[in-house]
N, C-alpha and C positions, 0 to 999 in steps of 0.2 A: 565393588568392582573398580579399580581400577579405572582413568579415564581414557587410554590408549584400549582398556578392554572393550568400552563402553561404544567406543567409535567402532572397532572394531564387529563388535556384537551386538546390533542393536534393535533388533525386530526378536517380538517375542512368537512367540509359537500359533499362537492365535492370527498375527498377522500374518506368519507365513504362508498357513493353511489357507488364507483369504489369496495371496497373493498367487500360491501356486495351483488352490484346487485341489489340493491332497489335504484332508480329512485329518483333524488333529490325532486320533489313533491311530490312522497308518504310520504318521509320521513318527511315533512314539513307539508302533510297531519295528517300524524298518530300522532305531535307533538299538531295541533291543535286539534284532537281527547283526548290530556289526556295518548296516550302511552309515549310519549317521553317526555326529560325534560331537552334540552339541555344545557351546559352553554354559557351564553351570556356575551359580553362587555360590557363595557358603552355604546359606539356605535350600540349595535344590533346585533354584531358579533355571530355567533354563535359558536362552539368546542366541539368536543364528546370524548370522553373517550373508553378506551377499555371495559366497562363494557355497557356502549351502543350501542359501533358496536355487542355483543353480544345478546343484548336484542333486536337490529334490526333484527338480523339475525332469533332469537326465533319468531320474531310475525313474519315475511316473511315464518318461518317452517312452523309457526301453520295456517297461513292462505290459503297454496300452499297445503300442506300436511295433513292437519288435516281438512282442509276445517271450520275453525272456523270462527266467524263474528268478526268485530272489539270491538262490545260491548262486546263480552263472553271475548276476551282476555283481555280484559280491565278489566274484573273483578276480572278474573284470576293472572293477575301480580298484581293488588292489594294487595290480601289474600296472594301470596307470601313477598310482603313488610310486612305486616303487620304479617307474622309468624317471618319474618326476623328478625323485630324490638320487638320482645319480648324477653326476658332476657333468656339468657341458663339457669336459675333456674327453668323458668314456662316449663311445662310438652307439649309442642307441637303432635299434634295429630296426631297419626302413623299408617300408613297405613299397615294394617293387613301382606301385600302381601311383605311388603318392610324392609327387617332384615340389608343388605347389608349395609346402610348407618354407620350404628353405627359399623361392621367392618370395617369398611375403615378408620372411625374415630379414633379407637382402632391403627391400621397400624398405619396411620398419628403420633396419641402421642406418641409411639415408637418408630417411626424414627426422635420424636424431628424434627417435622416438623409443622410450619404454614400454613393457610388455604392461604395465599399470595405465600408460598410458591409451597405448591400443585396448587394452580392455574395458577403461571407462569409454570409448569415445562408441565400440560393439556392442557392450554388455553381454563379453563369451570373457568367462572365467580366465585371471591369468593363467593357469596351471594349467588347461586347457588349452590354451594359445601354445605355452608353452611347449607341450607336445603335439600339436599340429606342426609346428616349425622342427621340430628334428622328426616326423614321420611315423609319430605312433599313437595318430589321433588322424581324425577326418572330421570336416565341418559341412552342415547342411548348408545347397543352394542359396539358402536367406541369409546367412550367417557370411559365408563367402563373398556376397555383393554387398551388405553391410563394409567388411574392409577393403572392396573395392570401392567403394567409396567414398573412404576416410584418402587413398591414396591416388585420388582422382582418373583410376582406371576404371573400366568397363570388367563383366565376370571373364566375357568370352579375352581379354586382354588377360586377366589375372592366371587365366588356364594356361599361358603361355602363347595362344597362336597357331597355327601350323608353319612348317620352315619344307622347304622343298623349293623345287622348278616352278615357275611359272604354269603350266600347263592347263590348258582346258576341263582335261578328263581326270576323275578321280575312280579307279575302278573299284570293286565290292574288297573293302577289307581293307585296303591300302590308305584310308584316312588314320591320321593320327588318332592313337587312342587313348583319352584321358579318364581314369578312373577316381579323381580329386574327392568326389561326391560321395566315398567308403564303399563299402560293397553292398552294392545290388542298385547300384547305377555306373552304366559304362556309356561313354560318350565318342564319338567314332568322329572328329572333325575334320570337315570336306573341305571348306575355305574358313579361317580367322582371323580377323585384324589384319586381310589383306585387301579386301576389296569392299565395296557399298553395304554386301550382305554377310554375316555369319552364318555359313550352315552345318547344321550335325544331324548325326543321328543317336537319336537316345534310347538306349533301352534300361527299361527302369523292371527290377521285382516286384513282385505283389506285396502292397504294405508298403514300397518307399514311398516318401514324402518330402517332400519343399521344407519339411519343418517352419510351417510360418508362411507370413504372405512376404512377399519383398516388392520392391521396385526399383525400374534404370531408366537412364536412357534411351531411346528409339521407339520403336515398333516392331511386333514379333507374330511369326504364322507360324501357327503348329498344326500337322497333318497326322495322323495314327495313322501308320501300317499295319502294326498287328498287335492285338490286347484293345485295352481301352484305357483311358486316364481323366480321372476325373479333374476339371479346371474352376478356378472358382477365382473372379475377379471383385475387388472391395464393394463395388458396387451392385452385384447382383448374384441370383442363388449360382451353384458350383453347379457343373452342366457333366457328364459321361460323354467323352467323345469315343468312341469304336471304329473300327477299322474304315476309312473313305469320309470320315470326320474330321472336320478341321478349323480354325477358330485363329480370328485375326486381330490384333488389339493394339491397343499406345499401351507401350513398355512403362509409362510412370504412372497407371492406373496397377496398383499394388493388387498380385496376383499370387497363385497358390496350388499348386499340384501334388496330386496323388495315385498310384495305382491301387484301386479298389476290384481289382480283376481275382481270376487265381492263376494268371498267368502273364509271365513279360509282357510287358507294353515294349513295342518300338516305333517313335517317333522322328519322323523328321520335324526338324527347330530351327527353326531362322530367322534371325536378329539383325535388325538394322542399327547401325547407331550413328543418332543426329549429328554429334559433336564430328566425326570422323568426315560423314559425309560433307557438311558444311567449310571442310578446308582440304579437299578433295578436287584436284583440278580436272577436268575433261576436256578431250582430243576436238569436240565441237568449236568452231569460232565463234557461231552467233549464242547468243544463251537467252533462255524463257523463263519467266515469271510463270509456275502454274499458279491457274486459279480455282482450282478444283472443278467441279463437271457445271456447265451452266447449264441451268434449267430455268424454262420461265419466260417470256415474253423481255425482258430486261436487254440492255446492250449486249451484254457478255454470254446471251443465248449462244452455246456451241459451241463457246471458245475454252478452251480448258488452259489455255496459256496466253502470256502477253509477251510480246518479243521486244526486248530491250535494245536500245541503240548500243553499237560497240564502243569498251570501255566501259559501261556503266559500272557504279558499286552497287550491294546492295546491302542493309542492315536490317537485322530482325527487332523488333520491339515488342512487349505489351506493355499497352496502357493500362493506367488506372486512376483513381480519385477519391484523395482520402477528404472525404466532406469536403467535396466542392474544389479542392488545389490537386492537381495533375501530375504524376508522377510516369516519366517514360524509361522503361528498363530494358537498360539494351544487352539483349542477349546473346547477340554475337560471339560466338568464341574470338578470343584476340589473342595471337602469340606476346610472350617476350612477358606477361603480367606473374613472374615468378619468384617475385617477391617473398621472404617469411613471413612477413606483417602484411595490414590490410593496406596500412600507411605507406607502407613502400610502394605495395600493388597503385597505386593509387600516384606516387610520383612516376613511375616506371609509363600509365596511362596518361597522366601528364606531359613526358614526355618524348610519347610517341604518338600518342591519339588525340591529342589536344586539338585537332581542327573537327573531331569527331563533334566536341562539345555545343558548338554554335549548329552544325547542321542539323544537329538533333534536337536543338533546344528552342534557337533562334526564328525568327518569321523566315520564309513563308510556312514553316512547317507547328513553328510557337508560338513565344512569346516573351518579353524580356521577363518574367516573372515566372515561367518555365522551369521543372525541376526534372531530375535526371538520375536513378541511379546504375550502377555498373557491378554484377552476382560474380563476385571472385570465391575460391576458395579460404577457407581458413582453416590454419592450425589448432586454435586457441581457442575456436565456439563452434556452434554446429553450420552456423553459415556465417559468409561474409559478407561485406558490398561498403561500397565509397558512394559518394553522394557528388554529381557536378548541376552547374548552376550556371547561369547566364551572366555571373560573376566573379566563379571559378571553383569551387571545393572546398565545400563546406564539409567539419568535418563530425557533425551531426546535424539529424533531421528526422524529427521525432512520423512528420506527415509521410516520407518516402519510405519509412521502415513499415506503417503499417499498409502501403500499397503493395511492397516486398513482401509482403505478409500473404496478402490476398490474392498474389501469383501463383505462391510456394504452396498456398492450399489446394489451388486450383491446377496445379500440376502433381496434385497430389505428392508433395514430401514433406505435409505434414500427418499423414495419415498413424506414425506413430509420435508425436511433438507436438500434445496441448500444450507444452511449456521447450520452446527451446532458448540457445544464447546466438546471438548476432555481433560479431568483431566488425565495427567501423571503426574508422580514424581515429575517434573520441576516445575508445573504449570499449569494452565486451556490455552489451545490453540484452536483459530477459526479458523476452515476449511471450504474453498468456495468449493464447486463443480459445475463444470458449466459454469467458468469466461468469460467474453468478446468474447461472443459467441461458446466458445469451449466447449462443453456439455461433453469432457473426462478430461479435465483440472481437476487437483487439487491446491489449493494453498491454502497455510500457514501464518498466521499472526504470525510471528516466533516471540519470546522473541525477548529483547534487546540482540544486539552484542554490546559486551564491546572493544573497543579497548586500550590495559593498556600498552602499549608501541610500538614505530617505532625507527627505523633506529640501533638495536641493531645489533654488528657484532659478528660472529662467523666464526673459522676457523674450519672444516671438511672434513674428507680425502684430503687433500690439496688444497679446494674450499675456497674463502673468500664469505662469505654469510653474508645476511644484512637481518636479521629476523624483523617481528613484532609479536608483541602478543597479542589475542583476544580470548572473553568467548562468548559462547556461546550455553550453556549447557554444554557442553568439552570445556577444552582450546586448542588454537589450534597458534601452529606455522604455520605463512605464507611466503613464499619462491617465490621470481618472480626467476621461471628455467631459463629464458629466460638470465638474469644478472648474473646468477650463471652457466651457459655452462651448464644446463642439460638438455636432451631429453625427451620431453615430450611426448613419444609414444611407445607404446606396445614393444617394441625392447629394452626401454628403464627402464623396471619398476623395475628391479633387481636393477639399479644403484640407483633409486628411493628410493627403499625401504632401501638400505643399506644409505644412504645419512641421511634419515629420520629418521632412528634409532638410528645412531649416535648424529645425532643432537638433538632428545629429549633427549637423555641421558645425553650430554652435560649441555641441560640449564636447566634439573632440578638436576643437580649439582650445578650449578653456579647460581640459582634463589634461594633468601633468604628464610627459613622456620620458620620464627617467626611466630606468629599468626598474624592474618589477609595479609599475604603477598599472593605474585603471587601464585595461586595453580600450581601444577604439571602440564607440559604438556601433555596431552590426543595422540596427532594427530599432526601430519605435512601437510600442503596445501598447491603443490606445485603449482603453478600458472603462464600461460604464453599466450601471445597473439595470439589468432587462426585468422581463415578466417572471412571476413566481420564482424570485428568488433566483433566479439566472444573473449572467456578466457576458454583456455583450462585448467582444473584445474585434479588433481591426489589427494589424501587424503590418507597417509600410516598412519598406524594404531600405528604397530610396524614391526619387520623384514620380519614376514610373512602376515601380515592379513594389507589388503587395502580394500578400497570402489570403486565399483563396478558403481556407480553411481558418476558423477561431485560431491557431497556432499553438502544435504540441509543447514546445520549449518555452512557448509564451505563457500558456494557463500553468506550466511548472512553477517559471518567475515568479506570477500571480501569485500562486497560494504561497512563495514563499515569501513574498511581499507580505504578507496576509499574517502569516508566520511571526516573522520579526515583527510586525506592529501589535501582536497579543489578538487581533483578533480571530486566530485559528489556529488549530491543535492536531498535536495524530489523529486521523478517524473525520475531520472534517472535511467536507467534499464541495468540489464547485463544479456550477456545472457551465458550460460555457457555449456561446451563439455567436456563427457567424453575421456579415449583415446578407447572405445569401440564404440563411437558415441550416449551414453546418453545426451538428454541435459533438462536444465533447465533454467527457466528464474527468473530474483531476482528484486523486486523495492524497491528502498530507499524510505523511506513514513515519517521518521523523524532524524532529529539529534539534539543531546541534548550534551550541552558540561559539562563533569561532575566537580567533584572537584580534585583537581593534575592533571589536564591537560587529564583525560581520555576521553574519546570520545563515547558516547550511539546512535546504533542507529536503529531502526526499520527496518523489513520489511517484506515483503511478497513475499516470494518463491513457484513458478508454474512446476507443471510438472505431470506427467501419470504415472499410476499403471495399472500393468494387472495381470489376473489371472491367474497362472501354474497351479495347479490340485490341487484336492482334495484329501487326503489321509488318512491311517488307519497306523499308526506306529506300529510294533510290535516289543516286546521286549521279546524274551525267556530265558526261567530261564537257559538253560545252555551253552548261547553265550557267553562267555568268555570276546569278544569286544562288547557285547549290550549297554554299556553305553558309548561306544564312546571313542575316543583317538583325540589327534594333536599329529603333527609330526611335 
């Protein structure tokens, strides 16, 4: 085979059947049938492709689901090849009910996107895509909001909206009617993407289905009129709701519908979406902080709001803490962040939000040591975000990525992405969540650690110290305490920091500034042997601001320190101790020896994020300190 065949074909038939749940005989059955058309060796071998285990999985839908015979599907994926294979010039025949495709299309050419590409980022077949966008295909509910949100719309958005008069009243029949969902779901919508709430009314046949769980944005009530539909959310068993039933939830809790009746279901549906509301002005002058229902003896007994002085801003956050250092993620929607890279996103927030950075970071609300990041979208990975700092934009941060981590679970979008990629500044970064049986674990396939010199010595406060130097996003000075008489504990961090300070100062004096030379020093690593085999490590920033955590970019330097000196290899692992008792653990996975003796080397840093709170920042117009200070 071939190795264009090889990429092309690469799952044998055993995996497939694992992967889709069809039985290696059916599959060899439906091959002799005329559905399948696997590639073969010389030998007989057989290899399926990802565009087969899909077409598997469609005739296993339509035959479980749709109760179709193998001759009707066969005829059916036929007339789809044979629309496939006719020329985008010939006129393809468009199904009255189906407008959806040709916007999607529209989307796709403006974001200078391929249909290879829209397909890897969906996992819906190009050919498939393909005829969805000239009108002789339909895609299920999950599959639809999948690339609504590759193209940062909502579904109720991607269905077009409703267009009419202003009006109050919508009478029986007179809502738009969208049929996107194929047949045997019609959707009748009363208000879209004009006001607070999306409403419709759905009637679904006996046997449709969601195909899949999905999730969005907002919050959604669903009432049954007539029939019944079974709902089933990621978290708990699927429930029969029947007629005067009704069922209310947060939209990013991945959910699932079905009518299991023998007769239409018709539902009314109503979606809120956060992102809309949140830049949504209203006719009120004063405006309220809810606080949801107070119960309890407590201050906030009975008050379900707080009323804000006029003018006030407010900003939404959640906190988090990757061992012990604090990551604030602000999720505010912000216009104008429309950048194609994360990096642009990121100058464009620079320089338009930049007073954002101190009120969110700085006292009375932080602290100069205070970390920040900002959930943009991206092209290029499944998520994005930039990183800001109490000294400007940093453009990795191994400790904010696994907080990002711990949010994105807890809002549930990772419910399909034990493994996704992350575009910051730096670069596209893989996050596992899940590893070696630890379902809270996170870990980092961190960039290269550079190691661009050892054995340099430096005299400081009258210490003789023997620095190395390593990049890793920031460069970073490394320091065994242990050789150098300093204390590596809580009693000892003032000597730390002043040690640290002096010494960055030092060698980015005495480090040459031609072009291409050593960049400036970021950070100090101060680093010393703990219990059973651990490495207590410290990270000063500058005089005042440390990491709070062992330090993810720092335990990378380490092993690659560790690396270049011979004493560790791929496969060896460190583990590493705050002086608060954070720890993380670090694997060498590669070393590459560069040109002028530098030393490259990979790895992958593990450790836990948790969630501090959720909150609403305010900023009033006449706090004097509202935008923060250091000291």
């Amino acid at each position: 085979m071939t190795q264009a065949a090889a990429t092309r074909f690469p799952f044998s038939i055993g995996h497939v059947a694992k992967v889709t749940g069809v039985a290696v005989s059916t599959i060899r059955s439906w091959e002799n049938q005329g559905l399948l058309t696997p590639n073969k060796s010389s030998g007989g071998h057989r290899s399926y492709g990802e565009a087969d285990i899909e077409r598997i999985r469609r005739i296993d839908r339509m035959r479980r689901v749709e109760g179709q015979s193998l001759s009707g599907i066969r005829r059916f994926l036929e007339s789809e090849e044979e629309a496939t294979a006719a020329p985008e010039s010939e006129t393809a025949p468009v199904a009255a009910f189906n407008h959806i495709g040709a916007r999607v299309r529209s989307l796709r050419q403006e974001a200078g996107m391929s249909l290879r590409e829209l397909s890897e980022r969906t996992d819906i077949a190009s050919s498939h895509l393909s005829m969805f966008e000239r009108g002789v295909a339909f895609l299920s509910p999950a599959r639809l909001n999948a690339i609504a949100e590759v193209f940062g719309r909502t579904l109720a958005e991607l269905l077009g909206g409703t267009k009419g008069r202003d009006f109050p009243v919508v009478r029986h029949g007179q809502g738009r009617i969208v049929g996107s969902f194929g047949p045997g779901v019609i959707i009748e919508q009363l208000t879209v993407s004009q006001r607070m709430m999306d409403a419709e009314v759905w009637t679904i046949d006996p046997d449709r289905e969601s195909d899949g769980f999905y999730a969005h944005e907002g919050e959604e009530l669903i009432y049954v009129l007539e029939g019944s539909l079974e709902l089933a959310l990621a978290d708990r068993d699927a429930e029969v709701l029947n007629p005067g039933d009704g069922a209310y939830f947060n939209s990013r809790i991945a959910h699932r519908w079905r009518n299991t009746g023998d007769v239409p279901a018709k539902v009314l549906w109503i979606n809120t979406d956060s992102d809309r509301l949140s830049t949504m002005s209203f006719e009120k002058s004063d405006r309220r902080l809810g606080l949801g229902a107070g119960l309890g003896s407590g201050i906030g007994e009975g008050a379900l709001s707080l009323e804000l002085p006029p003018g006030a801003r407010t900003f939404r956050v959640i906190e988090t803490h990757t061992e012990g250092h604090p990551t604030h993620i602000l999720i505010e929607p912000l216009e104008g962040l429309d950048a194609d890279s994360v990096v642009g996103k990121a100058r464009q927030f620079a320089a338009r939000y930049d007073s954002l950075r101190p009120m969110l970071l700085h006292e009375p609300r932080g602290h100069s040591g205070a970390f920040g990041l900002v959930p943009v979208a991206s092209s290029a990975a499944d998520f994005g975000a930039f990183f800001i700092s109490s000294y400007g934009y940093p453009g990795l941060c191994g400790h904010a990525i696994m907080g990002y981590t711990a949010a994105l679970r807890a809002l549930g979008r990772l419910s399909r992405h034990k493994r996704f990629t992350i575009e910051v500044p730096d670069g596209i970064l893989a996050v596992h969540v899940g590893i070696e049986g630890d379902a809270d674990a996170i870990a980092l396939e961190m960039p290269p650690a550079i190691v661009a010199e050892t054995g340099r010595h430096a005299r400081i406060a009258g210490r003789d110290l023997t620095v190395s130097i390593a990049m890793c996003g920031d460069c970073y000075a490394l320091v065994d305490a242990d050789a150098a008489g300093l204390r590596l504990d809580v009693s000892g961090i003032d000597d730390l920091l002043a040690v640290g300070d002096a010494l960055r100062h030092h060698l980015n004096e005495a480090l040459p500034r031609r072009r291409g030379a050593q960049p400036a020093i970021d950070c100090v690593l101060f680093h010393g042997a703990g219990e059973d085999g651990t490495v207590r490590q410290f990270l000063a920033i500058d005089r005042q601001k440390f990491d709070r955590s062992p330090g993810v970019a720092g335990l990378a330097c380490l092993l690659a320190l560790r690396g270049a000196e011979g004493t560790a290899t791929p496969g060896t692992r460190l583990q590493a101790v705050s002086l608060f008792g954070g720890q993380l653990s670090g694997e060498l996975i590669t070393t590459t020896q560069g040109a002028g003796g530098a030393v490259a080397v990979t790895t992958r840093i593990t450790g836990r994020a948790h969630l501090k709170a959720v909150a609403t920042l305010i900023q009033e117009v006449g706090d004097p300190l509202g935008s923060g200070f250091l000291r």
